[in-house]
Legacy VTK file of the C-alpha trace (Angstrom):
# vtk DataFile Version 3.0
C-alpha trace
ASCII
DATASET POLYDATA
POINTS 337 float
-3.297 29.212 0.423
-3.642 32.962 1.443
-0.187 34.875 1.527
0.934 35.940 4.885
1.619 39.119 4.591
1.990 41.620 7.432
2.615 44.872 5.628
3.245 47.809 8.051
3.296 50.765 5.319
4.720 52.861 7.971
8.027 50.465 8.257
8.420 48.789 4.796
9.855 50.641 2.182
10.410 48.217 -0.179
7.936 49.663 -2.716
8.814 53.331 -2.512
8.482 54.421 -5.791
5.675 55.006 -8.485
7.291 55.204 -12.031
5.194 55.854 -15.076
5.463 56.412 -18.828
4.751 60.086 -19.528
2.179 58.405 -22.035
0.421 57.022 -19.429
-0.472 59.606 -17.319
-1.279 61.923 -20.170
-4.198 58.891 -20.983
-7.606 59.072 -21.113
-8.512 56.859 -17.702
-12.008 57.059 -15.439
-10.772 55.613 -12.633
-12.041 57.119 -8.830
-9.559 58.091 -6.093
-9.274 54.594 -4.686
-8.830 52.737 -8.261
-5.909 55.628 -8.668
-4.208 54.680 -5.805
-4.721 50.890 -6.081
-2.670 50.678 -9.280
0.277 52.929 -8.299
0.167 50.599 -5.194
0.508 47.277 -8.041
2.942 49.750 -10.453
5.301 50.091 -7.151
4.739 46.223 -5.522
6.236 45.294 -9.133
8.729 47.401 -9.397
9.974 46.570 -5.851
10.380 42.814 -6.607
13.573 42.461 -8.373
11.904 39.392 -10.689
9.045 41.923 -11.844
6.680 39.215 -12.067
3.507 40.491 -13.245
1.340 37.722 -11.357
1.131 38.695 -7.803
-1.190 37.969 -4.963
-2.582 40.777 -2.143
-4.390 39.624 1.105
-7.179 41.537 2.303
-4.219 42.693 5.421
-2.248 43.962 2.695
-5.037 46.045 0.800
-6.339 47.483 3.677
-2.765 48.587 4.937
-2.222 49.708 1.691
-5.217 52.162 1.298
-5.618 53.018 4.727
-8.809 51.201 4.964
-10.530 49.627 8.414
-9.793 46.041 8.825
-14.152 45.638 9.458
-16.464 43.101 8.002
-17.161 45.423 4.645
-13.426 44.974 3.737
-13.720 41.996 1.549
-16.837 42.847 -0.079
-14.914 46.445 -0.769
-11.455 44.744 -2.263
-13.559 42.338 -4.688
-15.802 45.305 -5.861
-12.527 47.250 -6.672
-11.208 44.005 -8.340
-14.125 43.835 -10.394
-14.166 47.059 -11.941
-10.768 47.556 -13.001
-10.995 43.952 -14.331
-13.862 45.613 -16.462
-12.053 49.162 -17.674
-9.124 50.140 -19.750
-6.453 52.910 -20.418
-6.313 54.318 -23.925
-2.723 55.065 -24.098
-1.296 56.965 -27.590
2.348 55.346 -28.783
4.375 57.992 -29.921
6.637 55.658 -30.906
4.365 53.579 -32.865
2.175 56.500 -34.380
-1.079 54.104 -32.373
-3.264 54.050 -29.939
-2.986 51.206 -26.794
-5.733 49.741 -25.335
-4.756 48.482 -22.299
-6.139 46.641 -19.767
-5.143 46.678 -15.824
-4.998 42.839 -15.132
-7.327 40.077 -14.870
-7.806 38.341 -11.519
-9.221 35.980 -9.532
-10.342 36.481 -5.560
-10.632 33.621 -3.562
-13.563 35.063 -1.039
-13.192 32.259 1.784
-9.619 33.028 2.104
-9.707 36.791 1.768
-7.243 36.916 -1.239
-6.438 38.119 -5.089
-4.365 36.493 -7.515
-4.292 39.580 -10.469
-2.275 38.975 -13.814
-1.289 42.012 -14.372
-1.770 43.161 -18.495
1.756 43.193 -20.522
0.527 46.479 -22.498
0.212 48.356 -19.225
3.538 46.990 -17.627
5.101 47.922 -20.339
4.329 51.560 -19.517
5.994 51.467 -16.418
8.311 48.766 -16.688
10.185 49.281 -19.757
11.191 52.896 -19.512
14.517 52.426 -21.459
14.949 55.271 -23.923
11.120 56.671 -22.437
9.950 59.561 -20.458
8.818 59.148 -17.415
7.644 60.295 -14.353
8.515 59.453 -10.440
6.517 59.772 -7.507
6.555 58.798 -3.598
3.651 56.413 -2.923
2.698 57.809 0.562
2.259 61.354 -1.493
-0.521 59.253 -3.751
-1.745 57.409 -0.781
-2.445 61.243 1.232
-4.542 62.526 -1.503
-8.047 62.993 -1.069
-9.292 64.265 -4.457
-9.442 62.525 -8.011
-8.295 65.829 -9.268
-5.699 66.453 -6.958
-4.168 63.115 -7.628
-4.279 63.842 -11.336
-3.501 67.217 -11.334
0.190 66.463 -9.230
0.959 63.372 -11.616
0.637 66.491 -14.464
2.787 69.140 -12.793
5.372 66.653 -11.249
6.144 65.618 -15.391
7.352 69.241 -15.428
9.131 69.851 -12.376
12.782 69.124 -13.621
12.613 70.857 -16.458
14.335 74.381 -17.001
11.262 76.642 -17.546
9.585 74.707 -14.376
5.985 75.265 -15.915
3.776 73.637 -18.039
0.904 75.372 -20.683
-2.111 73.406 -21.245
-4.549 74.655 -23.921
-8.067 75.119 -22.457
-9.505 72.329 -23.927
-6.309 69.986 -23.336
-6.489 70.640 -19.661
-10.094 69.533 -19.304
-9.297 66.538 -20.926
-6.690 65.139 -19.133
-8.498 66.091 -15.436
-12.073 64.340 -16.794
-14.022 67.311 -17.119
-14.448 67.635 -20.759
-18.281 68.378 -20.612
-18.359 70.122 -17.560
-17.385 73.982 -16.408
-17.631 75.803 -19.609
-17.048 79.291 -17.515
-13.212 79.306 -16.165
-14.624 80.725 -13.483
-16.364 77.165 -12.168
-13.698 75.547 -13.240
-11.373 77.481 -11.192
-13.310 77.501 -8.098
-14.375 73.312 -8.847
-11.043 71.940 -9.701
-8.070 73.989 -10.290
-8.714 76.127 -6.880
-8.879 73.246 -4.221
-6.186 70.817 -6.295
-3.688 73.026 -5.717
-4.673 73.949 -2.008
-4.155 69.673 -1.365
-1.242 69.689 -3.898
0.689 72.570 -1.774
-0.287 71.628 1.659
0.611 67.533 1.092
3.059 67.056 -1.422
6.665 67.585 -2.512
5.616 70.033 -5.287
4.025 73.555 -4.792
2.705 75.402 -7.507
0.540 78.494 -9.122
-1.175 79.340 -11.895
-2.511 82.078 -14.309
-5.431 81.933 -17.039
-3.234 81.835 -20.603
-4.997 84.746 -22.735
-5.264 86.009 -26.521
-6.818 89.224 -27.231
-8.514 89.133 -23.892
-10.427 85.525 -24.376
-8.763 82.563 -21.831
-7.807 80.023 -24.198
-5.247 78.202 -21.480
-3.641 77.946 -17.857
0.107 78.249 -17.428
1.534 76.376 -14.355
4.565 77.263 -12.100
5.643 74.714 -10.054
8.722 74.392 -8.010
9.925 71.877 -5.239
8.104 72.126 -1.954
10.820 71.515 0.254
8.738 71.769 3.858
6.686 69.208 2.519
9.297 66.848 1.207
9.872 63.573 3.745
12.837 61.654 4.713
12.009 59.354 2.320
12.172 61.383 -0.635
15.426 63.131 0.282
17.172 60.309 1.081
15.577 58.365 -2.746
17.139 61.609 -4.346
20.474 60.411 -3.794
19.149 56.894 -5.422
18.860 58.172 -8.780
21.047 57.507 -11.882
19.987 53.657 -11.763
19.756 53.359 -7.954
16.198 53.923 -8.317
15.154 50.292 -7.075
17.275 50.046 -4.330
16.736 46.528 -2.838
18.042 45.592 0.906
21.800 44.139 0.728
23.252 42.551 3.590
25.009 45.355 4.712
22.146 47.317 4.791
20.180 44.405 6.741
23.076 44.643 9.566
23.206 48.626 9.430
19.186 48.059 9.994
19.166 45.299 12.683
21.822 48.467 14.581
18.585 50.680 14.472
19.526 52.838 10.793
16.711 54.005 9.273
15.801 51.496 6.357
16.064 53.954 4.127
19.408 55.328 5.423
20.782 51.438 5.793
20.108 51.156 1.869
22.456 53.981 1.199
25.143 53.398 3.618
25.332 49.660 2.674
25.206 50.830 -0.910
28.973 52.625 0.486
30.164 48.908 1.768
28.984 47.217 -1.093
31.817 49.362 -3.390
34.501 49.258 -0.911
33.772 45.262 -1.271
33.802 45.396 2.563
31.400 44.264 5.257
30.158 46.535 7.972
31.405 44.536 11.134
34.789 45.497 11.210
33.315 49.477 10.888
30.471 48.500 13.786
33.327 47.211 16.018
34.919 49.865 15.826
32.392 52.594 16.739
30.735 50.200 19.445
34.041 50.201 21.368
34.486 54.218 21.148
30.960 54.159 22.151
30.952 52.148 25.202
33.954 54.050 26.411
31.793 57.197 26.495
30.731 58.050 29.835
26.813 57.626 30.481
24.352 60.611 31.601
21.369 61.481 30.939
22.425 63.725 27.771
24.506 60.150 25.797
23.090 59.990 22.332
21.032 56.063 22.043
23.693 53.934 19.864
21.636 53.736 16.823
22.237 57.898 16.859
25.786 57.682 17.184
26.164 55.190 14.717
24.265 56.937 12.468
26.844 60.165 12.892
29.716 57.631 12.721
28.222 56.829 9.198
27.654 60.356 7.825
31.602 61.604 9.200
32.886 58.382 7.219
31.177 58.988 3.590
29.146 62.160 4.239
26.463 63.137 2.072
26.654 61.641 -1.534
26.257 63.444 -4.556
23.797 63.547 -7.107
24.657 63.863 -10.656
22.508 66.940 -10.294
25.073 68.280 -7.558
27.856 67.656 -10.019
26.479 69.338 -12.805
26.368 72.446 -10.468
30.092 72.250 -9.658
LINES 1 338
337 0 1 2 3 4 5 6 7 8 9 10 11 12 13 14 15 16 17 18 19 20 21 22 23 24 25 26 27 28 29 30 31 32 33 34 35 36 37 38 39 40 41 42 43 44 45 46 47 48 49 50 51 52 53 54 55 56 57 58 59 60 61 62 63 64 65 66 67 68 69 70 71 72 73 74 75 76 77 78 79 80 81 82 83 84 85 86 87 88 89 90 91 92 93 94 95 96 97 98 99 100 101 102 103 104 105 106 107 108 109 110 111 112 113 114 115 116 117 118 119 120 121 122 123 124 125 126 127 128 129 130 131 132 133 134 135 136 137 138 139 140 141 142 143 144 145 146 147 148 149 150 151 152 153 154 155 156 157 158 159 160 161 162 163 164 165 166 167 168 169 170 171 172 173 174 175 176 177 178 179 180 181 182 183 184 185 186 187 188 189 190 191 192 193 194 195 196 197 198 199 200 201 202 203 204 205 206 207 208 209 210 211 212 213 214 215 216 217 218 219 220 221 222 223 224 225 226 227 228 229 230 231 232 233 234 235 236 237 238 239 240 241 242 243 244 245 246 247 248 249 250 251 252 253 254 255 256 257 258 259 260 261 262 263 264 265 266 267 268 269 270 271 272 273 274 275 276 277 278 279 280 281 282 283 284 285 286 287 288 289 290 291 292 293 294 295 296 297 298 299 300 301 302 303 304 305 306 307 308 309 310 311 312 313 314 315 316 317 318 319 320 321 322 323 324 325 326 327 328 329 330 331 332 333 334 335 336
């Protein structure tokens, strides 16, 4: 039986977060723009279930909500064609830790075509890239930034520079040859020129003007010969969502945040899902529920006196909230003190 799944991408947050071994996207793939964001949609749908069970099932609603594809008569023929060819390809993966390389396949699958849905077994090799990160490097990413790209490149190119963005020289130096490597061009642009205006040029315009990292760039020279590109990347703050700000303050092992039920009451009260997580997060360490704390701030609210200019309740609430705990701290923030 088909899964009934309504999956409003817009409203669910459960699967916020791509997280990937550094070795991972560093490896040689071929995948296109929509097989790129298919399997950071899988990486996060796994990651978001507590049980991490690799054997999961997608709906044609659920694919086509996912990659912001039309709901038309095309859609089924399009999911099983993309099933099909990641069934038939493979990351080559290099373990460090191991001194190998890992061939690693995406999942294996089967689509049931008169009731529009995919059961995919996802490989243990690859899950292992992004679910056992213990004592790994790795790399973080907002979904809906994947999900807004319109370039191969692009895509690639931000998984690259985001690696770097935390670190205390905020670049990263690619030799000439590395670089075309990782973004699939080895036998293509030999002038830096082309491969300036083809790739780096327009990758950066879509990684500045959609995502939460900016950056810039400068041809690496010796003895007047370009034999690399050096990368500057910083934060890009205007760009950076609700989401995202609010997930910073989920980090040292709050990265999974699942719904509590002090979160689910803080939602039902109109709280932003996102906001609900972390405020119930608060309850759930004082041991304490949040109806006494609603109660409360429903009776000072009804005692305000209605015009035109009273704040909606889930606003006030939300106020009440931020004057009780205030803004958390990162371990980042308390480095800095």
């Amino acid at each position: 039986m088909a899964p009934n799944t309504e999956i409003d991408l817009m409203r669910n947050y459960k699967f916020n977060l791509v997280l990937r071994g550094n070795e991972i996207i560093q490896a040689k793939n071929n995948l296109s723009l929509i097989q790129n964001k298919f399997i950071d949609y899988i990486i996060a749908k796994i990651r978001g279930d507590k049980s991490r069970n690799l054997s999961i099932q997608i709906s044609r609603k659920e694919f086509a909500a996912a990659l912001g594809l039309k709901e038309d008569g095309y859609l089924g023929r399009r999911m099983l064609s993309l099933i099909i060819e990641l069934m038939n390809k493979s990351v080559v993966v290099f373990n460090s830790d191991k001194n190998c390389v890992d061939l690693c396949k995406y999942f294996e699958g089967t689509y049931h075509i008169g009731e529009g849905y995919a059961d995919l077994e996802v490989g243990k090799k690859f899950a292992s890239y992004f679910l056992e990160l213990d004592g790994r490097s790795y790399t973080e990413y907002h979904l809906k930034t994947i999900m807004a790209f319109q370039s191969t490149h692009a895509l690639q190119l931000y998984r690259l520079l985001k690696q770097y963005l935390h670190t205390k020289e905020k670049k990263r130096v690619f030799d000439l040859a590395e670089f075309k490597f990782y973004m699939n061009v080895e036998n293509s642009y030999t002038k830096f020129n082309m491969l300036s205006k083809r790739v780096i040029d327009p990758s950066l315009k879509e990684i500045n003007e959609i995502s939460d990292i900016a950056a810039q760039y400068e041809p690496k020279k010796e003895r007047g010969k370009i034999i690399g590109i050096i990368f500057y990347i910083r934060e890009n703050l205007a760009n950076k969502s609700k989401e995202v700000r609010i997930k910073d303050l989920y980090k040292a092992g709050l990265i999974d945040v699942q719904a509590t039920p002090a979160s689910e009451t803080l939602e039902k009260e109109g709280i932003h899902p996102l906001d609900a997580k972390f405020y119930g997060l608060c309850f759930e360490k004082e041991q304490k529920t949040p109806d006494n704390f609603l109660s409360s701030v429903r009776k000072s609210y009804e005692k305000m006196p209605k015009t035109p200019k009273t704040v909606e309740w889930n606003s006030y609430l939300f106020g009440a909230l931020k004057k009780k705990w205030g803004k958390r701290q990162t371990p980042k923030d308390k480095e800095t003190k």
